[in-house]
PATOR-718072 format. One line per 10 residues: number of its first residue (from 1); for each residue x, y, z of C-alpha. Coordinates in Angstrom, 2 decimals, decimal comma, always signed. Layout:
NUM) X:Y:Z | ...
***
This chain:
1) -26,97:+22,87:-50,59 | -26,63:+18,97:-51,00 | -26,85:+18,45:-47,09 | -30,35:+19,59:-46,87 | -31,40:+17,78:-50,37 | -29,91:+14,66:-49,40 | -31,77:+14,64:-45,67 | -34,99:+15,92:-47,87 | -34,62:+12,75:-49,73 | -34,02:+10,45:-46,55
11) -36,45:+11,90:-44,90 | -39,26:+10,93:-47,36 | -37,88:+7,23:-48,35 | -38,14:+6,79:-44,22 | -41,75:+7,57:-43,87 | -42,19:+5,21:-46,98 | -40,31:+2,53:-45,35 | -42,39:+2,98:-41,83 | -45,47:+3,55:-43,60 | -45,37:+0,02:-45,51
21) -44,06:-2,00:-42,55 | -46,70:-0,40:-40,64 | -49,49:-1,45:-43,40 | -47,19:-4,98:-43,16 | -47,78:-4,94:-38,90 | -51,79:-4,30:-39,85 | -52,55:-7,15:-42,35 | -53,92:-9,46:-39,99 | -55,24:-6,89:-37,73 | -57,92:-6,20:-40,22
31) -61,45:-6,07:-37,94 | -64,16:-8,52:-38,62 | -67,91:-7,79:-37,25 | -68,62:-10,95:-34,36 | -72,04:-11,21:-31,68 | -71,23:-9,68:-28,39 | -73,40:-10,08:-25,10 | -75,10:-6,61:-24,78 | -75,68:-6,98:-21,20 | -74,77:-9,41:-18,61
41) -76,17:-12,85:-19,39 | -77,25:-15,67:-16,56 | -76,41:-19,27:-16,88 | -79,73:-20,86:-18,56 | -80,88:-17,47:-19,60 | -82,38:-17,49:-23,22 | -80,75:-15,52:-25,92 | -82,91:-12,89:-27,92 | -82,00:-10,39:-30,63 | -82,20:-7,62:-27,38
51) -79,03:-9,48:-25,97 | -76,75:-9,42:-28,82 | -74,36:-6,51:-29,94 | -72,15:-6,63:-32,61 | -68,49:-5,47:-32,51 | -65,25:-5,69:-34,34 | -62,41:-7,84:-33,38 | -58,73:-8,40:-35,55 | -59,23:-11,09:-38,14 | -56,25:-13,27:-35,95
61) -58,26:-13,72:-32,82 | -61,50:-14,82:-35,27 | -62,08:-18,79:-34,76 | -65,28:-20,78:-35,96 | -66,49:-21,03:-32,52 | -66,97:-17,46:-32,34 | -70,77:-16,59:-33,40 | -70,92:-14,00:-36,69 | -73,36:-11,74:-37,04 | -74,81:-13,32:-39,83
71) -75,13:-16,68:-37,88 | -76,88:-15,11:-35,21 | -80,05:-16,02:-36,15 | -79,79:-19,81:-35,24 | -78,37:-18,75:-31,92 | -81,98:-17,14:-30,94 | -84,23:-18,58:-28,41 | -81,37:-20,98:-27,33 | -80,46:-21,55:-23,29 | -77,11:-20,52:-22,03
81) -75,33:-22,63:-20,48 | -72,40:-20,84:-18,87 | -72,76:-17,11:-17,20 | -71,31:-14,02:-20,43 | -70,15:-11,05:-19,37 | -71,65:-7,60:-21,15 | -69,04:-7,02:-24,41 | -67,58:-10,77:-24,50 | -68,18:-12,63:-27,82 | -70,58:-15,39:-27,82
91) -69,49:-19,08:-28,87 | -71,56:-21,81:-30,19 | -70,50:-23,89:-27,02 | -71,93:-21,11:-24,72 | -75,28:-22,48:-25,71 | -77,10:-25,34:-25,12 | -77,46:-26,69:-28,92 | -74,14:-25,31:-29,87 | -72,00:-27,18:-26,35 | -74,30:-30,67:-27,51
101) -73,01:-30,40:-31,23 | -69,62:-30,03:-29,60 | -69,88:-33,18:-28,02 | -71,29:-34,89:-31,13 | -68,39:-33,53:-32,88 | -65,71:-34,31:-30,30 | -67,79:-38,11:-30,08 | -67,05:-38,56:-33,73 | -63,88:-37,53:-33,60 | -62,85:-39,98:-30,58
111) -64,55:-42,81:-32,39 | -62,68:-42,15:-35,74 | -59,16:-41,42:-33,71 | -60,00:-45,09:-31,92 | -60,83:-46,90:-35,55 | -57,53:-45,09:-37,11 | -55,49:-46,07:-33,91 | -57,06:-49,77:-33,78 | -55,97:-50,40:-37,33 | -52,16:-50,29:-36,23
121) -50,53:-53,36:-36,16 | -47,69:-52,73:-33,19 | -49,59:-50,22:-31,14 | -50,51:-51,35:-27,65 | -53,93:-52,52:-26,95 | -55,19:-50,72:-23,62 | -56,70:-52,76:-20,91 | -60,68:-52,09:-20,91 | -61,18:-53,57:-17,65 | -59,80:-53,88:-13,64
131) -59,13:-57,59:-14,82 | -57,44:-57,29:-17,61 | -55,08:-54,58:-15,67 | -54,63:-56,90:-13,14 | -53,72:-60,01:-15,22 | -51,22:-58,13:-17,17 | -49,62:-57,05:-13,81 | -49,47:-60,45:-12,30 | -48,52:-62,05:-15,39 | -44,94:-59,51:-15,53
141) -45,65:-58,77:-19,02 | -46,23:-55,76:-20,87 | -48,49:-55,43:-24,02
***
């Protein structure tokens, strides 16, 4: 009589135990809405409202260059500037505002990099020209 109580018992504390490390596995699988082509998209094709599609992806694969639905609106009437397959989310850089505010970005972020790395006092100076290469290479030295 305590054989079938006891596996009673076991058996409900395991379905606990896989139901919470299940729920555990899902936490960052949680879906969040993002803009999906609708249809197959040409290079330098402009985007309308008739293009876009909105689906669910897990929260771990979401990244700010990944367009929300809720940004969507600034991504209107903009030129493509890569190809999109129908059902693949749309980026800021596949557009032709969004891939020029990349390079701002990634401009800014050279320059600062270059001020930060300039402001070391042992690091080596890179040549900036073929003479300067050349001197350094004639002269046997190292800077």
């Amino acid at each position: 009589m305590g054989l079938p109580f006891f596996g009673l018992v076991g058996g409900v504390v395991s379905y606990f135990i896989v139901k919470n490390a299940e729920r555990e596995a899902r936490r960052d699988w949680e879906l969040v809405p993002v803009a999906v082509a609708d249809r197959e998209l040409l290079a330098r094709e402009v985007v309308t409202f008739e293009d876009i599609a909105r689906r669910s992806i897990p929260a771990a694969l979401l990244t700010p260059s990944l367009i929300r639905p809720d940004d969507a609106g600034r991504a209107m009437n903009q030129q493509l500037v890569v190809p999109v397959k129908a059902g693949e989310p749309l980026r800021w850089s596949f557009l032709a505002e969004g891939e020029q505010g990349a390079r701002l970005e990634m401009r800014a972020i050279t320059e600062e990099c270059q001020r930060a790395f300039d402001l070391l006092p042992n690091a080596p100076k890179p040549e900036r020209t073929v003479e300067e290469i050349r001197e350094r290479l004639l002269s046997g030295g190292s800077r």
